[in-house]
N, C-alpha and C positions, 0 to 999 in steps of 0.2 A: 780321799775325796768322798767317800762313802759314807765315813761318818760325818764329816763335814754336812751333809744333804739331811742324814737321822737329825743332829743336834739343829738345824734350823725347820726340818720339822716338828720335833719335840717344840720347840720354841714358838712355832706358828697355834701349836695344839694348845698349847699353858696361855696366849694372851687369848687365843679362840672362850677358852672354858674360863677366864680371871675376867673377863669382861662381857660373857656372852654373845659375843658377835656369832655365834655357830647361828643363834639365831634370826641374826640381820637375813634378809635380802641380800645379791652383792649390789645393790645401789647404796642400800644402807650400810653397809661394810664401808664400799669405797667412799660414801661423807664421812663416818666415823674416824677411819683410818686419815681423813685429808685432813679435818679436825684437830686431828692427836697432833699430827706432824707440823701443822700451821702453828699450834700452842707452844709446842717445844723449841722450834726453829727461834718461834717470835720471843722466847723466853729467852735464848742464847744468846741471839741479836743486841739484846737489851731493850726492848720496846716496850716502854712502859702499856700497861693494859689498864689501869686508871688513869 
């Protein structure tokens, strides 16, 4: 369970520092993050975006 908690921090640190959100706000984090996840979701979905 322990490293389970390392490896999803290590993982929280690498998209923090590959996308600079250390530097967000958390308001700006939380649009960022809702963003990503609206994109991806809507991508899986099949929803075309044009």
């Amino acid at each position: 369970m322990a490293s389970l908690v390392k490896l999803m921090e290590k993982k929280m640190l690498q998209f923090d520092v590959t996308f600079a959100t250390y530097m967000f706000t958390p308001m700006e984090k939380f649009f960022f993050c809702k963003s990503l996840s609206f994109l991806f979701f809507a991508y899986l979905s099949g929803v075309p975006f044009f």
